[in-house]
Structures are given as C-alpha cells and as structure tokens.
Gaussian input, Z-matrix of N, CA and C with variables (Angstrom, degrees):
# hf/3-21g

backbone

0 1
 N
 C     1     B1
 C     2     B2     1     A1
 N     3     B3     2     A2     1     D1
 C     4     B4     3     A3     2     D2
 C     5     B5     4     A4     3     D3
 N     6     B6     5     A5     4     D4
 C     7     B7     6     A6     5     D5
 C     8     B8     7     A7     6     D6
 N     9     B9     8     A8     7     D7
 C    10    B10     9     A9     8     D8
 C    11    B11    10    A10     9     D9
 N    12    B12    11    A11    10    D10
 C    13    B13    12    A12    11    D11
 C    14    B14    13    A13    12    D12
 N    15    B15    14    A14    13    D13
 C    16    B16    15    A15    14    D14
 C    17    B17    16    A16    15    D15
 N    18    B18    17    A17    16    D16
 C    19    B19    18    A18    17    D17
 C    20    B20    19    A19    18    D18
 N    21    B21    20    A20    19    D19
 C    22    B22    21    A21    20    D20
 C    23    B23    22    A22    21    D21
 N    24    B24    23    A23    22    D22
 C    25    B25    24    A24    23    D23
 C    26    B26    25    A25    24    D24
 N    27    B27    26    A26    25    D25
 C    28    B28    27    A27    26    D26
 C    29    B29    28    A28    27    D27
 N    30    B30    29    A29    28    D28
 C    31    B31    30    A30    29    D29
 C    32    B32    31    A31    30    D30
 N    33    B33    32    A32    31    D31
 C    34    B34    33    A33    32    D32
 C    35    B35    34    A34    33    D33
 N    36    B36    35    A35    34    D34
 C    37    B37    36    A36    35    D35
 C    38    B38    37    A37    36    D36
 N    39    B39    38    A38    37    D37
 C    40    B40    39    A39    38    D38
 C    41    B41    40    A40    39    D39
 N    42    B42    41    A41    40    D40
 C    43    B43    42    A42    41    D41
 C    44    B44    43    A43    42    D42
 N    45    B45    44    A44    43    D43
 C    46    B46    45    A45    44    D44
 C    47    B47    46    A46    45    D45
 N    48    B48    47    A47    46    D46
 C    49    B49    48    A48    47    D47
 C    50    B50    49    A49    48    D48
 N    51    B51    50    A50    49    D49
 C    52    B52    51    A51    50    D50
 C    53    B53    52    A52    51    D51
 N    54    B54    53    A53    52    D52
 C    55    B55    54    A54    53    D53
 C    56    B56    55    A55    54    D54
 N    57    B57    56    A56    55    D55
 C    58    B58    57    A57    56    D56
 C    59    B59    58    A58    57    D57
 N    60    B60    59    A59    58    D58
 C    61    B61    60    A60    59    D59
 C    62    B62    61    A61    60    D60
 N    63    B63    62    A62    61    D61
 C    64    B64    63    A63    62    D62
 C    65    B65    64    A64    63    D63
 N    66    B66    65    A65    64    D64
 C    67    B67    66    A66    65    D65
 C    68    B68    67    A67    66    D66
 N    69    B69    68    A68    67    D67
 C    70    B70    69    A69    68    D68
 C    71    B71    70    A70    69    D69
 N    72    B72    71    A71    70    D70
 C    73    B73    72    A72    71    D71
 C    74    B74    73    A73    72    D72
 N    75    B75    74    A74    73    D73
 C    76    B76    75    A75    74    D74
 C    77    B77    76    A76    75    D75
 N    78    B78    77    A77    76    D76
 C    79    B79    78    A78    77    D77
 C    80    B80    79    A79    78    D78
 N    81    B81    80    A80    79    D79
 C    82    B82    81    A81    80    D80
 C    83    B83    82    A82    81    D81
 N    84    B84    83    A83    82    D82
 C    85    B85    84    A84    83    D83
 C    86    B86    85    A85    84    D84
 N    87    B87    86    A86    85    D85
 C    88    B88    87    A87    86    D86
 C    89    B89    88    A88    87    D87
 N    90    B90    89    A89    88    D88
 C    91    B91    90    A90    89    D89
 C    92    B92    91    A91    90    D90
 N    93    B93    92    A92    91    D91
 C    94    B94    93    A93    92    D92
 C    95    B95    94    A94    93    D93
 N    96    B96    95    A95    94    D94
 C    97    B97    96    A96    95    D95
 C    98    B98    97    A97    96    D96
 N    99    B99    98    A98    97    D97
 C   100   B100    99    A99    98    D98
 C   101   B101   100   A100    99    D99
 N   102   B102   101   A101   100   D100
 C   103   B103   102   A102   101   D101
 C   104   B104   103   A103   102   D102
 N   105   B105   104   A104   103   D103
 C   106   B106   105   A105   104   D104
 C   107   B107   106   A106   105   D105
 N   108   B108   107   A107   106   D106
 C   109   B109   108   A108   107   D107
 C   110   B110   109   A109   108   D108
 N   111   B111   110   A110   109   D109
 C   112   B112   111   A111   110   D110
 C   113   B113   112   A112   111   D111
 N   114   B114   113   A113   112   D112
 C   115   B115   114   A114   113   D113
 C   116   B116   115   A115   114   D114
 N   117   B117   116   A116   115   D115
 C   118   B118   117   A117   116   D116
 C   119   B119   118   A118   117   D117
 N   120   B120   119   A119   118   D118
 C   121   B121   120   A120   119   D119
 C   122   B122   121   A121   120   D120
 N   123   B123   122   A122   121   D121
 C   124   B124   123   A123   122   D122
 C   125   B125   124   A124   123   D123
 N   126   B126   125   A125   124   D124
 C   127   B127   126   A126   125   D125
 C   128   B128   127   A127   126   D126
 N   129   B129   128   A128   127   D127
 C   130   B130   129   A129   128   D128
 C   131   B131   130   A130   129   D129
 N   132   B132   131   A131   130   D130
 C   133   B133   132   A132   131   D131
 C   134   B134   133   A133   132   D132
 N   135   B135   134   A134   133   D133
 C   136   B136   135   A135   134   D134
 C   137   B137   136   A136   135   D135
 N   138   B138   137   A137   136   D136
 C   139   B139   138   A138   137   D137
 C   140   B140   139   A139   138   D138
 N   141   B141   140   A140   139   D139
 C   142   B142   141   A141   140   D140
 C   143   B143   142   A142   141   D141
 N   144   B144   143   A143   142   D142
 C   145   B145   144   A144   143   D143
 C   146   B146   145   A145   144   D144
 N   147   B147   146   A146   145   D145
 C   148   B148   147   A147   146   D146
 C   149   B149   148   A148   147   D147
 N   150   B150   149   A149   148   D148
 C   151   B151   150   A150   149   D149
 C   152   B152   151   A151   150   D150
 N   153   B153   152   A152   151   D151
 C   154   B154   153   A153   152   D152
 C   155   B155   154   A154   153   D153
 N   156   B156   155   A155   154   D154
 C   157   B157   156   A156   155   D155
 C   158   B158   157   A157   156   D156
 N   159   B159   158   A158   157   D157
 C   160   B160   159   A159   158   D158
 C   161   B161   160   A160   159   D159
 N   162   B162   161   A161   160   D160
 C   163   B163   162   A162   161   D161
 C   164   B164   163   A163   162   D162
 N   165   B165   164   A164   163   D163
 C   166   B166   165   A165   164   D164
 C   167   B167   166   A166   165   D165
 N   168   B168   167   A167   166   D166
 C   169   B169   168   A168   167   D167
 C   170   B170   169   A169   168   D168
 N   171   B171   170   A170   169   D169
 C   172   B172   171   A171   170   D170
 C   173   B173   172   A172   171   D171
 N   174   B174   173   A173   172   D172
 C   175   B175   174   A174   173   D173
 C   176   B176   175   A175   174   D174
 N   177   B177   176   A176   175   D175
 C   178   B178   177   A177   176   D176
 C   179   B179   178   A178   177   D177
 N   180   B180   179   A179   178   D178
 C   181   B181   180   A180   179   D179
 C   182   B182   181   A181   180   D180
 N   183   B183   182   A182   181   D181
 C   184   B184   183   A183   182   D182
 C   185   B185   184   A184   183   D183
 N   186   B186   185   A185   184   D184
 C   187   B187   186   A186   185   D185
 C   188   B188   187   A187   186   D186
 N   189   B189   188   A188   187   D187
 C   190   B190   189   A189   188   D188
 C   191   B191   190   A190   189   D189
 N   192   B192   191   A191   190   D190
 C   193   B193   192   A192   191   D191
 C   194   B194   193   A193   192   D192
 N   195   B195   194   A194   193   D193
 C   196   B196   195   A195   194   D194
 C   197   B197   196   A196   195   D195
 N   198   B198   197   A197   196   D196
 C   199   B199   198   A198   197   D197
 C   200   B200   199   A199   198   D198
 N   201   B201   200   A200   199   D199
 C   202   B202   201   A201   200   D200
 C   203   B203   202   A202   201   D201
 N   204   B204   203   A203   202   D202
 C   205   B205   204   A204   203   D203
 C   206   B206   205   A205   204   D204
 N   207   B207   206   A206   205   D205
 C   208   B208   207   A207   206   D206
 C   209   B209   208   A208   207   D207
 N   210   B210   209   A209   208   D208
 C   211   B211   210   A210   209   D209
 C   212   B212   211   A211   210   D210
 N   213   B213   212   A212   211   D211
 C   214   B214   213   A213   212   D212
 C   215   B215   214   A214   213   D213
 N   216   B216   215   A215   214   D214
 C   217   B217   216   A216   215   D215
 C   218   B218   217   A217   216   D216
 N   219   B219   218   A218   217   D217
 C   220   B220   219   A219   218   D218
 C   221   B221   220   A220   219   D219
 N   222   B222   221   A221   220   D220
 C   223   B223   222   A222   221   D221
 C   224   B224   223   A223   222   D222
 N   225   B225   224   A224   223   D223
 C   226   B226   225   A225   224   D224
 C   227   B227   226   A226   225   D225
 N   228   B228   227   A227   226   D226
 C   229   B229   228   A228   227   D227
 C   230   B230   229   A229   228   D228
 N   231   B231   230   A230   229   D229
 C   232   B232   231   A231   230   D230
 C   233   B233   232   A232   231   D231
 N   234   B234   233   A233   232   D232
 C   235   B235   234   A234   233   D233
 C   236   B236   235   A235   234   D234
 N   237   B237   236   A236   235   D235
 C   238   B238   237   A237   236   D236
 C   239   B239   238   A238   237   D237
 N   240   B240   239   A239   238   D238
 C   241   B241   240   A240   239   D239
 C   242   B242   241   A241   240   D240
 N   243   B243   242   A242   241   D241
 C   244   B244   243   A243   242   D242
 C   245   B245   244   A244   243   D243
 N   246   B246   245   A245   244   D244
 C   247   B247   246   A246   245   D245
 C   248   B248   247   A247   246   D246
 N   249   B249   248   A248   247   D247
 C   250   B250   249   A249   248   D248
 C   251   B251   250   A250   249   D249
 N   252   B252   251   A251   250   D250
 C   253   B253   252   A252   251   D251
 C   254   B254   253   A253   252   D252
 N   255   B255   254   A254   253   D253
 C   256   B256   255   A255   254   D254
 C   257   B257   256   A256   255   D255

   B1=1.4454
   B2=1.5377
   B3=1.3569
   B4=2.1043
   B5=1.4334
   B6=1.2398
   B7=1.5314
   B8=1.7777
   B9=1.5285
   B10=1.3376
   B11=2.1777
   B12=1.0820
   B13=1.9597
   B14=1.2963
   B15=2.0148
   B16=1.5342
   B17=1.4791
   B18=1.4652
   B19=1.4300
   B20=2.0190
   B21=1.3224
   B22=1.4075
   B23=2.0526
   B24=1.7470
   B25=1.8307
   B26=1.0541
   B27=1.8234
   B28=1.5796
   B29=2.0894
   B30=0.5320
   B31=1.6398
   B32=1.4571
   B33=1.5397
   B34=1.5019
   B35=1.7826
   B36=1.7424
   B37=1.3266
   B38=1.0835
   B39=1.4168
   B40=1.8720
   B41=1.8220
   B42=1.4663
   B43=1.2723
   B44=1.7140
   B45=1.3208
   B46=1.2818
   B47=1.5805
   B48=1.1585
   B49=1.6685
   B50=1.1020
   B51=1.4792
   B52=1.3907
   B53=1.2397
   B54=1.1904
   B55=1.2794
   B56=1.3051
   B57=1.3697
   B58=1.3008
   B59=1.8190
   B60=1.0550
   B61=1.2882
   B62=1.4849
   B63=1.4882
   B64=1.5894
   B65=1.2386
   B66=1.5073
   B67=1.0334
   B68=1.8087
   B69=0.8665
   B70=1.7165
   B71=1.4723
   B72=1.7984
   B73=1.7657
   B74=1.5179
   B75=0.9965
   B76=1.2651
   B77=1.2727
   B78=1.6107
   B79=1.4205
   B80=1.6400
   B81=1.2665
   B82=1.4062
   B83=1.4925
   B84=1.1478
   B85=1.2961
   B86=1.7692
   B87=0.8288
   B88=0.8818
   B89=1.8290
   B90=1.2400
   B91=1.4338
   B92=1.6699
   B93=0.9208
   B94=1.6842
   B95=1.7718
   B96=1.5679
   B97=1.5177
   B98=1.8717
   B99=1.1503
   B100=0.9789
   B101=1.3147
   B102=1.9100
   B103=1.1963
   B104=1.5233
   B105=1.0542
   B106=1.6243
   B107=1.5644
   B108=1.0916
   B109=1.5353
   B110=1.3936
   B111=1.4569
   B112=1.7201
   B113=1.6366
   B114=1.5973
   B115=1.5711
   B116=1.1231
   B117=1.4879
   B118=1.2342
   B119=1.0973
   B120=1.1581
   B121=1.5646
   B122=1.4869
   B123=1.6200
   B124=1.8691
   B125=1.3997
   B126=1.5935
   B127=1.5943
   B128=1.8985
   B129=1.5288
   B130=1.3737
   B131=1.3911
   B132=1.5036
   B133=1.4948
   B134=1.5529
   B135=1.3697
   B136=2.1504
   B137=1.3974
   B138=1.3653
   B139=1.5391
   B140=1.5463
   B141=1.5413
   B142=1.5585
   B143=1.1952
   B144=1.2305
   B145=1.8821
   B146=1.2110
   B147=1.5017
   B148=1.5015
   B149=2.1676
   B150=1.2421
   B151=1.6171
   B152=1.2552
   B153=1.0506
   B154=1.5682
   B155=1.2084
   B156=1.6320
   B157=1.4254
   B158=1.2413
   B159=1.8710
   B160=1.0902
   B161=1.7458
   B162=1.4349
   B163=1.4982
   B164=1.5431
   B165=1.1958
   B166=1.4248
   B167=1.5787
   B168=1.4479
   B169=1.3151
   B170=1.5108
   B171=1.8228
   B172=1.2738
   B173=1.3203
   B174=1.6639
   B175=1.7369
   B176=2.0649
   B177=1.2579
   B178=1.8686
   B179=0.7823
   B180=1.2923
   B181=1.8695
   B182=1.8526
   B183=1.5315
   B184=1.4782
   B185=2.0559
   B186=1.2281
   B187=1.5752
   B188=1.7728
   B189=1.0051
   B190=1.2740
   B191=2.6004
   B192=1.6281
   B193=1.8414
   B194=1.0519
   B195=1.7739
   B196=1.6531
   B197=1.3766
   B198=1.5943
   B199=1.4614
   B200=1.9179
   B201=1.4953
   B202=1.4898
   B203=1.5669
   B204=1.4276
   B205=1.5239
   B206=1.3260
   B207=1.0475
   B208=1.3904
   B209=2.1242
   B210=1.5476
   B211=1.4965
   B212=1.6143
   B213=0.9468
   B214=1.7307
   B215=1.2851
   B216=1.5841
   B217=1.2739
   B218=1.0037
   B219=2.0688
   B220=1.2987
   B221=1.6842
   B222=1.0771
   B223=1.3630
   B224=1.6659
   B225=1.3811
   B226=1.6443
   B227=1.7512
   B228=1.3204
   B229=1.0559
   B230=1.2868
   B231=0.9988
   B232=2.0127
   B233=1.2418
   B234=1.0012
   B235=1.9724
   B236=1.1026
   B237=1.1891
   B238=1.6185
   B239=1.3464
   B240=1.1298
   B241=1.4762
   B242=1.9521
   B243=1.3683
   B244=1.2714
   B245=1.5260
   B246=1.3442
   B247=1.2415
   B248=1.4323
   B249=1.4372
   B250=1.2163
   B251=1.5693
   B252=1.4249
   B253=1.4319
   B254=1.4079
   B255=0.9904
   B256=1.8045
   B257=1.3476
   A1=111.06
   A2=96.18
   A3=88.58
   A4=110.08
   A5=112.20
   A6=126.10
   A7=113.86
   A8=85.32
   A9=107.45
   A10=95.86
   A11=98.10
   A12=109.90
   A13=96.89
   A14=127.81
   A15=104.86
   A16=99.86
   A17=132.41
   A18=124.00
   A19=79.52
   A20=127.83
   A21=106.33
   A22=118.98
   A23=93.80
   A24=90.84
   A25=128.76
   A26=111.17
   A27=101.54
   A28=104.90
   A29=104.41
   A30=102.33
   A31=109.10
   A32=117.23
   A33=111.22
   A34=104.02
   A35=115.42
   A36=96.51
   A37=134.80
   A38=109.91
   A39=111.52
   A40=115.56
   A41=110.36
   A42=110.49
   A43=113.81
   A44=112.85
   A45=126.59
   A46=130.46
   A47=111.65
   A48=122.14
   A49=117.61
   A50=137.56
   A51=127.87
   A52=116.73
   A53=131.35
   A54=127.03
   A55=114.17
   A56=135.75
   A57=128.64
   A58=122.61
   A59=106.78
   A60=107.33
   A61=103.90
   A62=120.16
   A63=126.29
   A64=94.69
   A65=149.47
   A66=147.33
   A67=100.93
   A68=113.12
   A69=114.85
   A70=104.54
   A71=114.79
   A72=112.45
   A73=87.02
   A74=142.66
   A75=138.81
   A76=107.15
   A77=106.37
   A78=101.35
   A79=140.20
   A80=109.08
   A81=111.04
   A82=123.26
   A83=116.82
   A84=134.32
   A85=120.85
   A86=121.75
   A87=121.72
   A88=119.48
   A89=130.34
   A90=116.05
   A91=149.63
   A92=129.89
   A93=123.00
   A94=83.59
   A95=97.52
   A96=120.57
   A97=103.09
   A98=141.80
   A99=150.50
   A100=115.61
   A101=113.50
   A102=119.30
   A103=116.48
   A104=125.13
   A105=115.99
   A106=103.17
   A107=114.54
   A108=137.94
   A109=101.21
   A110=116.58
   A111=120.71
   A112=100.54
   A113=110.18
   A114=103.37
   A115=108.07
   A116=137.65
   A117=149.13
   A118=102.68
   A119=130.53
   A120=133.43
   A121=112.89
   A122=110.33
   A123=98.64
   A124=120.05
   A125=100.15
   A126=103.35
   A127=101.23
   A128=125.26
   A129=98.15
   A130=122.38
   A131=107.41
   A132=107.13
   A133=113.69
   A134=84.26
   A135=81.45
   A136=128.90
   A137=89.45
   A138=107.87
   A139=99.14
   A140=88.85
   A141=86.32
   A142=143.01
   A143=134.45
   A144=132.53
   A145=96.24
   A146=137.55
   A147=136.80
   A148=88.66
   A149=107.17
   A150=84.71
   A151=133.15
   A152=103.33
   A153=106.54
   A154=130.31
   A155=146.38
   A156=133.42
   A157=110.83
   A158=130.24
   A159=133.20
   A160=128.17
   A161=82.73
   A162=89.26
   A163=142.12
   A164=123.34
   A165=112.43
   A166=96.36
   A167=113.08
   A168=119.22
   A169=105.97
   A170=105.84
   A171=126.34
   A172=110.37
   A173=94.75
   A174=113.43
   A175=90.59
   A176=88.18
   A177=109.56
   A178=114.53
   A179=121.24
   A180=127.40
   A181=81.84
   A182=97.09
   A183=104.49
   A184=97.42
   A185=96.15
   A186=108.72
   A187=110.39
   A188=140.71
   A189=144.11
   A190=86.83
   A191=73.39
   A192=96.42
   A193=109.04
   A194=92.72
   A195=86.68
   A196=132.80
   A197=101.00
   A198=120.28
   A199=118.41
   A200=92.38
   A201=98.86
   A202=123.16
   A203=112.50
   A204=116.11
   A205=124.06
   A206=135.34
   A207=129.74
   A208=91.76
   A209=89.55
   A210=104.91
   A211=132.46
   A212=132.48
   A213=115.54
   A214=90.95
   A215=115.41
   A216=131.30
   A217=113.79
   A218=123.20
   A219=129.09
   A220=71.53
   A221=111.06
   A222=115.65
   A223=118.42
   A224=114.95
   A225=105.47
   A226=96.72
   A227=116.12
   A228=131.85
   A229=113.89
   A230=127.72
   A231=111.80
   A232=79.72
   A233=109.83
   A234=157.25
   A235=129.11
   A236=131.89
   A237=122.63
   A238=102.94
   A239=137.19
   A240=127.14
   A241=94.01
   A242=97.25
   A243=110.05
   A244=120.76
   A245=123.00
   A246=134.07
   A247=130.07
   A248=128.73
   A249=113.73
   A250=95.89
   A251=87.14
   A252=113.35
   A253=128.09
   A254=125.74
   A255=122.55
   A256=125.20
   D1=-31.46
   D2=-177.23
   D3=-79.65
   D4=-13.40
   D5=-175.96
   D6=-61.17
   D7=-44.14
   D8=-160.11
   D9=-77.65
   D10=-44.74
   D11=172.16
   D12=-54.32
   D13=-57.05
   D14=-161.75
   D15=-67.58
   D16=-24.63
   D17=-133.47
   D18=-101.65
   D19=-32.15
   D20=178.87
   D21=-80.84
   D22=-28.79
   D23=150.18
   D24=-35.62
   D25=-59.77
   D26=-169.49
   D27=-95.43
   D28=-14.01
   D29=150.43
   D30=-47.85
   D31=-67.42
   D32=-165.28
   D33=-63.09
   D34=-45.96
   D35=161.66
   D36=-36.43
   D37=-68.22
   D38=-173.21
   D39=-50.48
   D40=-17.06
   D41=174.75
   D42=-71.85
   D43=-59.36
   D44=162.32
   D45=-43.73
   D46=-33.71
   D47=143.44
   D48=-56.16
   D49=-55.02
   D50=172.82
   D51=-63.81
   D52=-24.10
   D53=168.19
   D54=-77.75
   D55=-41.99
   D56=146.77
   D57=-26.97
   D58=-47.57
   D59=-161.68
   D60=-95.44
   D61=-0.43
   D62=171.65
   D63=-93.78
   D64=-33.25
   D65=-175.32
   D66=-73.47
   D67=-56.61
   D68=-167.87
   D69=-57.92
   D70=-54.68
   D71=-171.89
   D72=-95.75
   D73=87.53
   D74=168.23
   D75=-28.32
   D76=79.48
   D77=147.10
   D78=-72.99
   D79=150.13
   D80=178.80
   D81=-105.95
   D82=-20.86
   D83=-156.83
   D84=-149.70
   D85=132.52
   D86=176.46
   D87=-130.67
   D88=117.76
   D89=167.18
   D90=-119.40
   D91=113.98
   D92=-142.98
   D93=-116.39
   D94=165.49
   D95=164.85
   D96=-67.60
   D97=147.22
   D98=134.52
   D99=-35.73
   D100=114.78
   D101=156.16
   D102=-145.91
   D103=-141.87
   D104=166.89
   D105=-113.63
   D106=-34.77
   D107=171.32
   D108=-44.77
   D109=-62.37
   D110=-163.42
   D111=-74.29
   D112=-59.37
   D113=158.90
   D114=-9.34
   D115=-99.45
   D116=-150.47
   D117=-43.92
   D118=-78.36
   D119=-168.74
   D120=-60.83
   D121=-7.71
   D122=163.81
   D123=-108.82
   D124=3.30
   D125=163.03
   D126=-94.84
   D127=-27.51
   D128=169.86
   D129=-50.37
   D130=-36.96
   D131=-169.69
   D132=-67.99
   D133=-37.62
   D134=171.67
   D135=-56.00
   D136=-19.04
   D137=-175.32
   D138=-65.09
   D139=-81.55
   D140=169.57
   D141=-58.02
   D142=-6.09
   D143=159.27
   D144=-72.96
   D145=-55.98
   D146=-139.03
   D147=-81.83
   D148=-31.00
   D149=178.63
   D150=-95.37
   D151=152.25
   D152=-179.89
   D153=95.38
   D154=143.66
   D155=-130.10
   D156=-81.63
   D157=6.39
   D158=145.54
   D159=-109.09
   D160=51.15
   D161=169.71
   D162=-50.81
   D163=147.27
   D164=179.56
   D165=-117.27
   D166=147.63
   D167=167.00
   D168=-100.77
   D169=137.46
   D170=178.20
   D171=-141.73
   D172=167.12
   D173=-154.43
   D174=-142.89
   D175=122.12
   D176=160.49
   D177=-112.01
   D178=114.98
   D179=-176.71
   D180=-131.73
   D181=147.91
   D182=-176.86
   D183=-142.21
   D184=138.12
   D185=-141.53
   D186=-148.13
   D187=141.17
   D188=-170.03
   D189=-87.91
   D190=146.16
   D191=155.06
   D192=-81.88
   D193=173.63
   D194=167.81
   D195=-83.32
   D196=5.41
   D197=173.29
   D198=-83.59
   D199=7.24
   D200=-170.89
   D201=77.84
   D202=-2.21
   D203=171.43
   D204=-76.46
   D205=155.25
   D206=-151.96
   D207=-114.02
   D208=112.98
   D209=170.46
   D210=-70.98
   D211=146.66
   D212=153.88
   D213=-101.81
   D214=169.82
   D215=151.48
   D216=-168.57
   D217=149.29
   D218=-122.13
   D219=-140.35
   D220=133.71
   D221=171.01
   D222=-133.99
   D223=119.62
   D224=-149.26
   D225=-130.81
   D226=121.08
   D227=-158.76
   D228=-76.97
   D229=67.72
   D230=-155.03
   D231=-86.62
   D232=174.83
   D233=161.32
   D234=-147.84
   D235=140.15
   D236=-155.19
   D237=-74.97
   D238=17.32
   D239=179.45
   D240=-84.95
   D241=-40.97
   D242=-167.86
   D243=-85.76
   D244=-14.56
   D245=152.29
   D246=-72.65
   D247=25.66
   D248=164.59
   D249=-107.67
   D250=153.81
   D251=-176.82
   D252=-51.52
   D253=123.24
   D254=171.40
   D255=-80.34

C-alpha cells in the first residue's frame, strides 16, 4: 500500500513537470500512439493545464496515421498571456 502512495506522488510530479516544461518551450501539440494507458496520462495533463487561474484550454482528438495506427493528440492552446514562465 505505501508503494502504491510513493508511486502515485511521483506520478503527480512527473505530471506537473510536463506541464512545466509545456509552459517554458511552448508547446502546442503533443502526439502519442493510442492506448488506454497514454489516454490517461494526456487527460492528467489536461487536468493540469485546464486548472487554475492560468488555465490553458485543450483539445484530444484521437485519429488514425497515415499508416492506419490509431493516434492521440493533445492540442494546447497557449496565448502569450499564458506562456510566461512560472
């Protein structure tokens, strides 16, 4: 059980780092293979851009390549109000 507390701590870190680090290189986009696994971890991040009084609005649309593989992609609306650094 304590395993399971350190291992969702540093989860919530590593989420909060990526959001850090989408804020600094202004990312816009992001794209992963389709899984349920990757899902998850690109709705944590939505979680975290979309809250809080410098929110970012984002969009998950999930979509085949041109190889026929099924994409996610994270599409994150910055505006420079919302791109300065924390």
């Amino acid at each position: 059980m304590i395993q399971r507390e350190i291992n969702k701590l540093y989860y919530v870190h590593c989420i909060k780092a990526i959001k850090g680090i989408i804020h600094k290189d202004r990312i816009k986009e992001i794209d992963i293979d389709f899984s349920l696994q990757h899902l998850h971890v690109l709705e944590s991040i939505v979680g975290n851009l979309e809250y809080g009084t410098k929110s970012i609005p984002t969009t998950i649309k999930i979509n085949p390549n041109n190889e026929g593989r099924m994409m996610a992609r994270l599409y994150i609306n910055q505006s420079e109000e919302n791109t300065k650094e924390y």
